[in-house]
VOTORRO-698795 format. One record per residue (C-alpha): residue in three letters; x, y, z. Coordinates in steps of 0.1 Angstrom, whole numbers, padded with zeros to 4 digits, always signed. Example, Ala and Ser with C-alpha at 12.3 -4.5 7.8 and 13.67 -1.06 7.14 Angstrom:
<recs>
ALA+0123-0045+0078
SER+0137-0011+0071
</recs>
This chain:
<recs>
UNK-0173+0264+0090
UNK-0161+0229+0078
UNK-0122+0225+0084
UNK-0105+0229+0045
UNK-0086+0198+0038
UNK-0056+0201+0021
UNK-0049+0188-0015
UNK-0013+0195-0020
UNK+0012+0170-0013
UNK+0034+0194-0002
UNK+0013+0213+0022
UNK-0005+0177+0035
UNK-0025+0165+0012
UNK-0027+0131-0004
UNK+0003+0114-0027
UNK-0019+0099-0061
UNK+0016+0091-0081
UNK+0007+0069-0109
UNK+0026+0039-0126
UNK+0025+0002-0123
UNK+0023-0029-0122
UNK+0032-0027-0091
UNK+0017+0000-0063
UNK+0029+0010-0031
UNK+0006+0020-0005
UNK+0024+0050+0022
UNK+0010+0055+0056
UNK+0024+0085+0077
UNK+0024+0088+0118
UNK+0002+0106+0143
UNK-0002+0142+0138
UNK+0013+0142+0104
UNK+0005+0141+0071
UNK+0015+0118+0037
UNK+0039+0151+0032
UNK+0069+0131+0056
UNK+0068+0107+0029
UNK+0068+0122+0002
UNK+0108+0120-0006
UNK+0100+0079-0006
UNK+0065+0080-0029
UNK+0090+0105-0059
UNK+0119+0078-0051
UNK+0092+0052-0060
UNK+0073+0070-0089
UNK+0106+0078-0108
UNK+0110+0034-0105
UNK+0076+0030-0121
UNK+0057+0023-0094
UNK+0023+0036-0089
UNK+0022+0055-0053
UNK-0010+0062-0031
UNK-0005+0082+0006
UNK-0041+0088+0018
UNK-0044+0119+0050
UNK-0055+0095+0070
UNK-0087+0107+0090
UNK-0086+0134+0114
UNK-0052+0147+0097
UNK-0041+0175+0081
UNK-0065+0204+0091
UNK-0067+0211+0129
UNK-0056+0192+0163
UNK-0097+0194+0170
UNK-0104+0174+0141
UNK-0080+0147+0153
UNK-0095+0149+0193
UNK-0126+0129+0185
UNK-0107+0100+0159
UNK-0092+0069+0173
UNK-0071+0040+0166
UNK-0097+0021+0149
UNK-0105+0053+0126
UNK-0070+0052+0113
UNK-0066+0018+0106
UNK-0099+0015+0091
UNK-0083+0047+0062
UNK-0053+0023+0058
UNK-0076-0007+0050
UNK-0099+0013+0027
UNK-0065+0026+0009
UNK-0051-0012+0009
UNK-0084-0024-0008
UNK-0086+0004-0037
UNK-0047-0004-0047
UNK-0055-0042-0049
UNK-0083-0040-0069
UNK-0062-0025-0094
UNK-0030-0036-0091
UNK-0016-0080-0088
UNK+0010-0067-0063
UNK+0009-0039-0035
UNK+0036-0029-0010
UNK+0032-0012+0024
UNK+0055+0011+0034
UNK+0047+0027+0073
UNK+0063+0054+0093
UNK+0053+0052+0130
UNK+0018+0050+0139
UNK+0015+0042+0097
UNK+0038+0012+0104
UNK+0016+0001+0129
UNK-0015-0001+0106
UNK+0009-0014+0081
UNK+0019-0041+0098
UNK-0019-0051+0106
UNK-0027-0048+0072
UNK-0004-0064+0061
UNK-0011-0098+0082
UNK-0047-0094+0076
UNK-0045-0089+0041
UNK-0021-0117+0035
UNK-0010-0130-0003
UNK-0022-0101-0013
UNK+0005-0080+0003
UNK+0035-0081-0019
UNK+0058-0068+0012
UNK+0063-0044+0039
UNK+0085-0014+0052
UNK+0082-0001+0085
UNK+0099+0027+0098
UNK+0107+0037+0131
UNK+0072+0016+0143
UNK+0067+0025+0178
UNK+0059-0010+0198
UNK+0069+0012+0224
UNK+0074+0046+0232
UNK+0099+0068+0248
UNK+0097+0060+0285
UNK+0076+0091+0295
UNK+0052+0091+0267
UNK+0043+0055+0271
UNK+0035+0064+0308
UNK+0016+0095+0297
UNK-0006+0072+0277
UNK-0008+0045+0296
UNK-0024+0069+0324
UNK-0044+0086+0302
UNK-0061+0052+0293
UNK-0071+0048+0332
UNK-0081+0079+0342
UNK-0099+0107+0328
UNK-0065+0129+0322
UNK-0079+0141+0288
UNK-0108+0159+0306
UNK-0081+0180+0323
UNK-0055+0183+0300
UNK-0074+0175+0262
UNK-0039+0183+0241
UNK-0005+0181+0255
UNK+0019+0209+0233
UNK+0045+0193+0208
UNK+0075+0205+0226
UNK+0108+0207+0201
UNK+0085+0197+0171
UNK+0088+0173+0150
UNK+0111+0147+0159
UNK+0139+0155+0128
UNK+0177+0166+0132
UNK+0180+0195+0106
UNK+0153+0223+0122
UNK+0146+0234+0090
UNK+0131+0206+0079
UNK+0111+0201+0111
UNK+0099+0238+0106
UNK+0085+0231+0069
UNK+0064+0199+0075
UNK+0027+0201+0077
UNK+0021+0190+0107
UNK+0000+0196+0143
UNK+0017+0217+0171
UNK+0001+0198+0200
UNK-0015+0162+0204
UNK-0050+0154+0213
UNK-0041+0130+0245
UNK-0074+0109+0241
UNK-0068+0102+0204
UNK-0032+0096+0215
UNK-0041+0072+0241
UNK-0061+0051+0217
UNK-0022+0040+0201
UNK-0017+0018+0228
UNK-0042-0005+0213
UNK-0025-0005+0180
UNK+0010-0015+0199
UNK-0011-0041+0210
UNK-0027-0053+0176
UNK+0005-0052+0157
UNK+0028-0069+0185
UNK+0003-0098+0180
UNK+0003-0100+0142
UNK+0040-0095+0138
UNK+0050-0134+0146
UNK+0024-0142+0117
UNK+0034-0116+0090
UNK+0046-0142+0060
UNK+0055-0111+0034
UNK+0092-0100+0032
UNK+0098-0072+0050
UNK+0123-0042+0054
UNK+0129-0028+0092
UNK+0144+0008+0088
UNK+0150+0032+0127
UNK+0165+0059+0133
UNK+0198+0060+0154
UNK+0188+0089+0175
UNK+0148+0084+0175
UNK+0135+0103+0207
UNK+0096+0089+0200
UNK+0103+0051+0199
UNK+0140+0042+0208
UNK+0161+0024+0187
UNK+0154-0010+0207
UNK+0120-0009+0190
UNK+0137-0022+0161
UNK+0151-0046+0173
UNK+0127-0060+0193
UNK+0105-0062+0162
UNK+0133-0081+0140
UNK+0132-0107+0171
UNK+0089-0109+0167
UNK+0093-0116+0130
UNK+0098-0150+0117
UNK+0087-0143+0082
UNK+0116-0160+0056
UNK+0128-0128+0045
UNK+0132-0097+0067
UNK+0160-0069+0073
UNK+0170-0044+0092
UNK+0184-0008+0082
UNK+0193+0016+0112
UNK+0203+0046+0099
UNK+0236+0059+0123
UNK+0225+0097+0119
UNK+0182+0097+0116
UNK+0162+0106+0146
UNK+0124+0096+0143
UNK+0109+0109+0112
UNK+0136+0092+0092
UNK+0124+0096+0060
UNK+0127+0132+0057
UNK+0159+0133+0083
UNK+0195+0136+0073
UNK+0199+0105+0058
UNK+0162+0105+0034
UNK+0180+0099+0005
UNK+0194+0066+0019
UNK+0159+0056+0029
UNK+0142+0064-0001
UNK+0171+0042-0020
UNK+0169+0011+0004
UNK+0128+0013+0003
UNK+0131+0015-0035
UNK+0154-0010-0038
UNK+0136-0035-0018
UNK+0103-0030-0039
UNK+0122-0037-0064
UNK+0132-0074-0054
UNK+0126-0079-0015
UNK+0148-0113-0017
UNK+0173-0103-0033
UNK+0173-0070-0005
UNK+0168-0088+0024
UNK+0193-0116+0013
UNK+0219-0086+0006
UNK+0219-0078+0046
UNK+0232-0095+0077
UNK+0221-0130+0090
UNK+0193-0127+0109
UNK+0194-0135+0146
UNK+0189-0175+0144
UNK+0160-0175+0171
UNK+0139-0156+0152
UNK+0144-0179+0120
UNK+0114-0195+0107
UNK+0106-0236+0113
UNK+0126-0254+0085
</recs>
């Protein structure tokens, strides 16, 4: 029997919120569903803005479905997404969280002017010590074979356990799908340099998946004119539905609403990363 996709927003299924002129396209992380992001795509609806989170493929039903999908697979849902918002709408944001702000950030340098900004979230250009090893092996030898899901030990990666037990969201990760991220740190630490939308950096404090560093480090990649970072003091990864979602939600809106004026409204960037006069 054919694995019964949710439609709910709320149990995993896809975010249609409408408004306009301007849309916002939301792209949730490995294992997860559009439901961690929900909080931002209501922050953004009650502004006006039209909202689309697709379940991207291989998501929301069970770990199996996920086994046999791959980097590509995901970032090829992101594009499709992308393209349906800008055939209807003159300006479309990208907001990421995780593995979705890696495909944001490809998207968004491959789709170029027509991008209107980006946000990503706790983006994971590298992972937690041990789980980028775990990978990294796994892409040399056949570990997947022997070990085809490792168990989601502690669950999601969120401060309040309450809200960890309530998301929609896989128990265990299928280590060959897994693997396949390393190629998306790859892609998007090569098309971050040549991003030219605005965009908005939020972390984590306390994120266990991709240390804190990984913002930074992107910050120092970007030279587009207008960028900022946010690091929220008490988030851990899955900052959008943490402690501190409300503040998120606020600061994504807020930038939507006029990313100069947002970015321009936050700290000097680090003069080495400013862009060629």
């Amino acid at each position: 029997m054919a694995d019964s996709a949710p439609t709910d927003p709320a149990k995993g299924g896809p975010i249609d919120l409408p408004g306009g002129p301007t849309a916002v396209l939301c792209l949730h992380g490995l294992t997860s569903t559009p439901y961690e992001l929900l909080p931002v795509a209501e922050a953004l609806a009650a502004r006006g803005h039209r909202v689309r989170a697709p379940r991207l493929v291989g998501h929301g039903t069970r770990p199996e479905a996920l086994q046999h999908t791959r980097w590509g697979d995901w970032l090829a849902t992101a594009r499709r997404a992308f393209d349906a918002l800008a055939a209807e709408h003159d300006q479309v944001f990208v907001v990421g969280l995780s593995m979705g702000a890696l495909c944001g950030i490809v998207v968004a340098q491959e789709r170029g002017d027509r991008v209107a900004g980006l946000v990503a979230m706790a983006t994971p250009l590298q992972l937690a010590f041990k789980q980028q090893t775990v990978l990294a092996l796994a892409r040399r030898l056949p570990l997947a074979d022997a070990v085809p899901f490792v168990p989601k030990k502690g669950g999601p990666d969120v401060s309040d356990a309450a809200i960890a037990a309530a998301m929609p969201n896989y128990d265990r990760v299928p280590l060959a799908a897994a693997s396949s991220l390393l190629e998306g740190q790859a892609q998007a630490r090569d098309r971050v340099a040549r991003l030219a939308v605005p965009v908005l950096v939020q972390h984590g404090r306390y994120d266990h998946v991709a240390p804190v560093h990984n913002a930074h480090d992107l910050m120092d990649r970007l030279h587009t004119r207008h960028r900022r970072l946010v690091v929220y003091p008490r988030s851990w990864h899955i900052l959008s539905l943490d402690v501190e979602h409300e503040a998120v939600a606020r600061d994504v809106v807020a930038f939507v609403d006029d990313p100069p004026a947002f970015c321009a409204a936050g700290p000097t960037p680090h003069p080495r990363t400013e862009s060629p006069a």
